[in-house]
N, C-alpha and C positions, 0 to 999 in steps of 0.2 A: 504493500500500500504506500510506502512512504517513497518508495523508490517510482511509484507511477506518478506522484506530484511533483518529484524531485526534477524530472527527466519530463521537458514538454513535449507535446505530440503537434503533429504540424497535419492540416488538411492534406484530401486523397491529390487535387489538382498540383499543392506544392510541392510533393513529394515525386510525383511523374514526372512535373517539370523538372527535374531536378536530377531524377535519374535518366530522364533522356537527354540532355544535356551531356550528363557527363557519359553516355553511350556510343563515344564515337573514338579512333584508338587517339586521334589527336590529341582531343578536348580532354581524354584521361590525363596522358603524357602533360598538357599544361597542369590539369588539377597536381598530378604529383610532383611536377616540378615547383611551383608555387608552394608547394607545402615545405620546401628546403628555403626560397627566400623572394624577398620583394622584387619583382624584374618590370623591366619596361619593355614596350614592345622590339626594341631593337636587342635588346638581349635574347629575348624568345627566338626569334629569327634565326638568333646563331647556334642556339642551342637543339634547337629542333632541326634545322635546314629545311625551315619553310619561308616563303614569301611572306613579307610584312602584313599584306592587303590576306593573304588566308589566316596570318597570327591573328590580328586584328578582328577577322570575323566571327573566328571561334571565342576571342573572349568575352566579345560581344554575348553571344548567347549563351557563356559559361556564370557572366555577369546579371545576366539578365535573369538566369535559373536561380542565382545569389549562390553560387560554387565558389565564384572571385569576387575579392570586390580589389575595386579603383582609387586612386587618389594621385592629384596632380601637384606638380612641385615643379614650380617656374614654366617651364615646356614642356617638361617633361610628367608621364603619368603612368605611376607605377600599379602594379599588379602583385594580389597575396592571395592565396586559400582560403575563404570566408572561416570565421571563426565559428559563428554562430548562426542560427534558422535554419531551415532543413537541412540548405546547401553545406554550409556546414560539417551538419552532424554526418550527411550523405558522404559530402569527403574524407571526413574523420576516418568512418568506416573502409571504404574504397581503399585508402590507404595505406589501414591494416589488414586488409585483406590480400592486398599485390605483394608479389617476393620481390624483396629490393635486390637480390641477386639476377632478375630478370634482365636480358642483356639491353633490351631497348632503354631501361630504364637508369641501366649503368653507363650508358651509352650518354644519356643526358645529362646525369650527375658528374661526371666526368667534361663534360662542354660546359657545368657551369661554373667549374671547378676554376676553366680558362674564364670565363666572364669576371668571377671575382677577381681572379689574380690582375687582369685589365683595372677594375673599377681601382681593385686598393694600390696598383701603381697610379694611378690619376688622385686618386684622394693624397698620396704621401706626398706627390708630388707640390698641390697646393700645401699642405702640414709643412714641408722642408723650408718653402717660400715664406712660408710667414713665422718659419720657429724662431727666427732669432730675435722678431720683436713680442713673443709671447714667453721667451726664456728670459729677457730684459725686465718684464715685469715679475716672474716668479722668482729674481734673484732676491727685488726687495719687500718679500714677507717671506713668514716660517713658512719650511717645505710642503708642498700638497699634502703631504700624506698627512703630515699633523693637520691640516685643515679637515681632510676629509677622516681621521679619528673622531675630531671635533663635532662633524657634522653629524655622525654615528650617535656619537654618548649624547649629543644637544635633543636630535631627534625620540631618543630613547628606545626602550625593550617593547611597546607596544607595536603588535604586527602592522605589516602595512599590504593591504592585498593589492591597492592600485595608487601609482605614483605615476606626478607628472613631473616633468623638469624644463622648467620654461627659459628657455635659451641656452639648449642643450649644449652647445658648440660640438668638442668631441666626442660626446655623450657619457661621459665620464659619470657621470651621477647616477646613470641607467645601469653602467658596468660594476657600480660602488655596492649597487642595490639587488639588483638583479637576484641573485639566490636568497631575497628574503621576500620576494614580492612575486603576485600571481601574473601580475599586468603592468606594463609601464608605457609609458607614451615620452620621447622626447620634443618638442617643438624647439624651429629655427627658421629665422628668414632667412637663412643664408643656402643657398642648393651647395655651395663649394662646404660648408663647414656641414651639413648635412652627409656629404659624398664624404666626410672624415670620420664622422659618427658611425654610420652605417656599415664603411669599413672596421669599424673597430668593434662595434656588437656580434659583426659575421664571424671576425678573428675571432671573439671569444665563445660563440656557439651561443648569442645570446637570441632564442627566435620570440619570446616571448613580450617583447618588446620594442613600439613602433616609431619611426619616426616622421614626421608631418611637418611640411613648410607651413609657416602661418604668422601672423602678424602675433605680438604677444599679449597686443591691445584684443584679440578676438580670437579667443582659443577654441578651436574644431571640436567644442566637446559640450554635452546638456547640463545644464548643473546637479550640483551634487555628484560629478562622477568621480571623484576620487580620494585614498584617505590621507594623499598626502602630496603636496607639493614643495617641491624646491627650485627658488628664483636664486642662482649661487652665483656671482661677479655677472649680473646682468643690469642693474639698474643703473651707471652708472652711466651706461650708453643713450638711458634715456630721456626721452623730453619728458614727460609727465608718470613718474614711480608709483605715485598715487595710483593713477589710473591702472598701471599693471598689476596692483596688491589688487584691487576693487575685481578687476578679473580673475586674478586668481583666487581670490575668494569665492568668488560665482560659483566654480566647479569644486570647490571643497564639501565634501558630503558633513554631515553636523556630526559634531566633534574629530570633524578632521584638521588636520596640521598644516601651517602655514613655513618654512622655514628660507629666513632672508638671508644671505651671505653676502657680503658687499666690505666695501673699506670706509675705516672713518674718514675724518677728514683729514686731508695733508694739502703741500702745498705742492705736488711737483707739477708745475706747469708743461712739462715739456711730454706727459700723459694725455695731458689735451689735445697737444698739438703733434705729437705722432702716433698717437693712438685712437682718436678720436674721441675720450672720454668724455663727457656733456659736461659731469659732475666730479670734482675733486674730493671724492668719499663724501659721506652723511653722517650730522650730526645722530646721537642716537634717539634725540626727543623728535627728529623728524621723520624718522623711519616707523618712528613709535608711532607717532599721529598720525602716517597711512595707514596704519594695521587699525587701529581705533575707526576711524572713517570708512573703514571697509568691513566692521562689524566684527572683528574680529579679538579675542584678548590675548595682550602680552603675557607670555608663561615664564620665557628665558630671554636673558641677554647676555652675551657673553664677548671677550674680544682675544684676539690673538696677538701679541706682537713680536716684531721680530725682534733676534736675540743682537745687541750689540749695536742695533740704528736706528736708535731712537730719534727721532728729528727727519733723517733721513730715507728712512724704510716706511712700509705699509703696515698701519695696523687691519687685521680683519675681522668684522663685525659679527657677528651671528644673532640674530633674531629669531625665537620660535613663539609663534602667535597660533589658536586655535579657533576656531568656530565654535561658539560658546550654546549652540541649537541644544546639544545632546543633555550640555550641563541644566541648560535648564528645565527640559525635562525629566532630567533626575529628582530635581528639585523637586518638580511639582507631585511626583508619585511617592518620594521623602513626604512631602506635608501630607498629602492623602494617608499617608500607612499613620503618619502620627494622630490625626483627625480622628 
């Protein structure tokens, strides 16, 4: 009984559609290529050795059954395995049903083995190009790794089933988290800092988690979807911080976590001016009074600095604010039991 609620059932028409769809040897070979990673139509191409205009028809009605689903990033519009609704569970199945030792199937895995190795020499390529002005700025704060300790203990021991990380860049947040969380989404405007993230979740066999161009003013997502967010050295780029805490609050399910990482304030001008930064770090009553205007309450504040330059180095901020929904619903079922 509990397993027939658990596990939903989908009409007789969505299921047909769905299995005939994926009844063709094509449209399989994309379904189970798609299930190893996100590709675009020119990657298909090479991986299958079929025409762009037949790649494109099949996903069309592979898309359309909800077997794949789509999403575009700049020009480009990538393709995944649906996760969820018939299509879905249909491929779920499919999937574990086929021997991955079958040779067409090795055949594929193997072409896209060359596709990756293409994308992460173009990703490294941009990374090489910009490593020496993002090595310049991690000389002056304490090492990542102490930051990203920091971000561990600040965040805490409560699970986190779905994280987002808003201005993913490498997606380092995603790779930090990843074995403790069911779902993660990176966002980024950048398709080149995307093409670096992407490579680097594939290195690490991370499939459970997505990445999506997007503005950070307007996140691809309903509210309340996730229990956890992290904005880590991003605001600093922007025009209105305010505005991006207010967003990502939107999508924080109640009593979910807020967590801001950024620098206080210093004076090195020449961050501005080769780096783009808007903002020369945040005071901490002003990063406060975002979280507050976005409904949100201050839990933690915490800072980093670096050892030895003082004056001269970065210190780093950490902020964790939560969505106070849950608390007060606690409350109110607290006063009812004492009533």
């Amino acid at each position: 009984m509990s397993n027939a609620k658990s596990r939903p059932s989908f009409s007789f028409p969505a299921v047909l559609e769905s299995l005939k769809a994926a009844g063709e040897d094509t449209r399989l070979r994309l379904v189970a290529v798609l299930g190893e990673a996100e590709l675009t139509v020119s990657d298909l191409t090479e991986i299958l050795g079929q025409s762009q205009p037949r790649i494109s028809r099949h996903l069309k009605l592979l898309a359309e059954a909800g077997l794949v689903e789509r999403h575009r990033e700049a020009s480009w519009i990538f393709y995944r395995r649906a996760a969820d609704g018939a299509g879905g569970r249909i491929g779920t199945a499919l999937l574990e049903l086929l021997d991955r030792d079958d040779p067409v199937l090795v055949g594929d895995r193997a072409r896209l083995v060359a596709v990756r190795a293409a994308r992460a020499a173009a990703a490294q390529a941009y990374f090489a190009a910009h490593a020496r002005e993002w090595d310049e700025i991690r000389r002056l704060h304490v090492p990542e790794a102490a930051v990203e300790a920091a971000v561990r203990q600040v965040l805490g021991a409560a699970p986190i089933r779905s994280l987002l990380d808003l201005g993913t860049g490498t997606g380092r947040m995603l790779e930090v988290f990843a074995p403790d969380i069911e779902r993660g989404m990176g966002i980024d405007l950048s398709p080149d800092m995307l093409g670096v993230a992407r490579t680097n979740l594939e290195r690490a066999g991370i499939r459970h988690c997505l990445l999506r161009q997007s503005d950070i003013y307007a996140v691809p997502a309903p509210r309340d979807s996730f229990d956890a967010v992290i904005v880590h050295q991003v605001l600093h780029y922007l025009d209105d911080g305010g505005r991006a805490l207010k967003e990502a609050a939107r999508v924080l399910r109640p009593g979910g976590r807020l967590l801001v990482v950024d620098f206080a304030p210093h004076g090195l001008e020449f961050l501005r001016d080769a780096h783009a930064h808007r903002h020369l770090g945040f005071p901490r009553e002003t990063v406060e009074g975002w979280l507050a205007d976005a409904g949100l309450d201050l839990v933690t504040f915490r800072t980093l600095a670096p050892d030895g330059k003082a004056g001269d180095g970065l210190t780093v901020s950490l902020w964790l604010a939560r969505d106070p929904r849950v608390l007060m619903a606690e409350a109110d079922l607290a006063d009812r039991e004492i009533a």
